[in-house]
N, C-alpha and C positions, 0 to 999 in steps of 0.2 A: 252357821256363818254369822252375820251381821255386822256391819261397821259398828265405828266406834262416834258419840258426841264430838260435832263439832259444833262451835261458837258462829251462830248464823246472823244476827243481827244485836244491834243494839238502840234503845229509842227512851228516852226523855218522857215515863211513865206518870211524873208529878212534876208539876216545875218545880223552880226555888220558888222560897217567900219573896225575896229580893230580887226584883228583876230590872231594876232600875239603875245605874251608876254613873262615877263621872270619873273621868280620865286618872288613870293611878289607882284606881278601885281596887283593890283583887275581889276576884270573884268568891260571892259565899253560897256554896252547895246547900247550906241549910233549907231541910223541907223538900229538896229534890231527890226523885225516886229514878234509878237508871235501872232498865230493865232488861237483862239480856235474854236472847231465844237462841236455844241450842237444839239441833238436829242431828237426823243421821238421813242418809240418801235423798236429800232434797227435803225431807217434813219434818216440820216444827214439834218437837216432841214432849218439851220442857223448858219453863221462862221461868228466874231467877232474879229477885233483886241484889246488883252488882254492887260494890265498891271498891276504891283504891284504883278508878279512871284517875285520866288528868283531864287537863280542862285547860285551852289553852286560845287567845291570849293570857295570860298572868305575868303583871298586874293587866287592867283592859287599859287601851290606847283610847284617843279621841278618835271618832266616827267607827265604833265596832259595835254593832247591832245583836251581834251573836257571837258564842263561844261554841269550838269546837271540843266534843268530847271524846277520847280515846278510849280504849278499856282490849288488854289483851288476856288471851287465856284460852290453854290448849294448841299454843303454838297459832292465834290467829290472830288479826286486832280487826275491830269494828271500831268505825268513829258516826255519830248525829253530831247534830247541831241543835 
């Protein structure tokens, strides 16, 4: 038997270099690590460094402190911040 990997979490392994901006910015991923954890029946069995999330506001607006991150795959999406 055994299920099959599903996409369990995802979390903000390394920051960017750049964490700083001002309104119209777009955001630079440079130097940030997204890390996904894949499981089967509830336990973590295998973590992944992901790419090809979004990242979203893009470009950043005035008073936005943080970006959310998407990342889908295996038919699931996980988003951090």
């Amino acid at each position: 038997g055994g299920g099959s990997l599903s996409l369990v979490k995802i979390e903000v392994t390394t920051p960017p270099n750049k964490t700083s901006y001002l309104a119209g910015d777009t955001f630079n991923p440079a130097g940030m690590v997204v890390t996904a954890s894949y499981g089967m029946d509830g336990v973590i069995v295998t973590t992944a460094e992901v790419t090809g999330y979004q990242v979203t506001p893009n470009p950043l607006t005035d008073e936005v402190t943080e970006v959310t991150i998407t990342y889908s795959e295996l038919g699931e999406t996980c988003q951090t911040t």
